[in-house]
N, C-alpha and C positions, 0 to 999 in steps of 0.2 A: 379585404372586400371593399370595395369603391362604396361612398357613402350615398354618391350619385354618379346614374348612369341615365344616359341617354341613350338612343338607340335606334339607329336612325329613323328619327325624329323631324316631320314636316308638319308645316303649319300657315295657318295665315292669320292674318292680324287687318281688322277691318276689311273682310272677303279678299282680300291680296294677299299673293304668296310672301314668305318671309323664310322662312326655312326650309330648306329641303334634303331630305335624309341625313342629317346630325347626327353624329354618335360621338359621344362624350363622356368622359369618368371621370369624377373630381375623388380624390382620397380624402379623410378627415386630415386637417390641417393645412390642405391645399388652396389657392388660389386662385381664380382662374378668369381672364378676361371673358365676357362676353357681348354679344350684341342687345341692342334694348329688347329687341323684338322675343329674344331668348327670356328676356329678365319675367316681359309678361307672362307668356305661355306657363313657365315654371308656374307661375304664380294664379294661374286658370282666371287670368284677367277674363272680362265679357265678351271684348273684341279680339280675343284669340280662338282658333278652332282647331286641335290636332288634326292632320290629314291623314297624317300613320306614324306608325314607328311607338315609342313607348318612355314615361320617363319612371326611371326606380329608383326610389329613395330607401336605403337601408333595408334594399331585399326587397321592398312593394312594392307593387307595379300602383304611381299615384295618375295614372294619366289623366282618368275621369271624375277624377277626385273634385269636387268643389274646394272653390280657394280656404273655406274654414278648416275643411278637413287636413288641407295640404299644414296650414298654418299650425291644427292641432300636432301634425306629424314631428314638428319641427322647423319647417321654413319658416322664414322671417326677411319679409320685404325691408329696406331701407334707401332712406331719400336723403339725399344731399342736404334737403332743405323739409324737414315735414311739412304738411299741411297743418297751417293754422286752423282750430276747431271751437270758433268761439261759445263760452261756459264751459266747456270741459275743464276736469283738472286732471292733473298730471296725475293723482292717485285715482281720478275715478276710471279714466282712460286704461289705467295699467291692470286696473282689479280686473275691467271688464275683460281684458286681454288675457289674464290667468286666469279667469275662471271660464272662460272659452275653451280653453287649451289643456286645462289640467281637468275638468268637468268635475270641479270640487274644489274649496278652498277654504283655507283654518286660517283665522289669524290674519289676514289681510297686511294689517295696521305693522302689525310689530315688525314681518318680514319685510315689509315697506321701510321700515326704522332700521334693520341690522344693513338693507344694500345700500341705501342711505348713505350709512356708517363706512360702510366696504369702500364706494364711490369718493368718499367726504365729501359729502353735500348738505346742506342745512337742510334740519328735520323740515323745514317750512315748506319747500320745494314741491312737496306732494300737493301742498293749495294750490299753486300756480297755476293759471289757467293758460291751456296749448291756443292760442292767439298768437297775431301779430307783434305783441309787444313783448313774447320771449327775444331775449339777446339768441345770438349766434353759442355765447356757451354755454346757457340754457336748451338749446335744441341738443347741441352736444352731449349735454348733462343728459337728458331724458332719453337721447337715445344710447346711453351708455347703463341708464339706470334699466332701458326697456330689456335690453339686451342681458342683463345681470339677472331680471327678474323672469324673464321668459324661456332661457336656456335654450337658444334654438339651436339646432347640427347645424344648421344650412342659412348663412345669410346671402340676398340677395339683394346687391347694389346696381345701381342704374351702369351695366360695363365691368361686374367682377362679381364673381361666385365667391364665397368664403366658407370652408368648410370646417366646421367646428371638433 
């Protein structure tokens, strides 16, 4: 079973058309180029609107799902480049994002310590505040750590589906 499917699937994005009737299956494991305008809609950006058609993620139809919902299911946006988020730290940022998605959370702290561990990253790294002044392999690191501690099926990159 396809972990995502499309079907034909139209849409616009800032009242203009952007897609029209898409039909799409990614398998787990799969890859798959896509268009930005696709990357939103997945993702129930504001300025996207389905026109029709349907998208199923793991047997659900998420069409009208709000982006949390989608996010709790399992998608997972990712950017070349995150946004910097001055004060945030990289552990407050990641707690709030598992306890959105899992709607319950033990131990925060320690399983923050064992991916940590997993990744090889200094324990320190959880202070770090998501700012300008992260390096390049610091974004890396965080979105590696995001990814470790989030467990999503489905990552969405600006141009490639990745199906987990």
């Amino acid at each position: 079973m396809a972990l995502l499917e499309l079907r034909g699937l139209s849409a616009e994005v800032d009242g203009k058309p952007a897609l029209s009737g898409l039909s799409l299956s990614v398998d787990p494991g799969e890859s798959r180029p896509v268009p930005s305008a696709l990357s939103k809609v997945l993702m129930g950006h504001p300025s996207c609107r389905v026109t029709a058609g349907s998208i199923v993620l793991d047997g659900a139809d998420i069409t009208v799902l709000s982006t949390a919902e989608r996010a709790r299911r399992g998608l997972l946006p990712s950017f070349p480049r995150p946004p910097a988020l001055p004060g945030v730290t990289v552990a407050s940022f990641l707690r709030a994002a598992l306890a959105a998605r899992t709607r319950g959370l033990k131990d925060f702290r320690k399983l923050l310590r064992e991916k940590l561990a997993v990744l090889k990253l200094d324990e320190g790294f959880g202070s770090r505040r998501l700012d300008a002044a992260l390096s390049d392999a610091e974004r890396t690191g965080f979105e590696a750590l995001q990814r470790e501690l989030l467990k999503p099926s489905l990552i969405i990159e600006d141009g490639v589906l990745r199906a987990l």
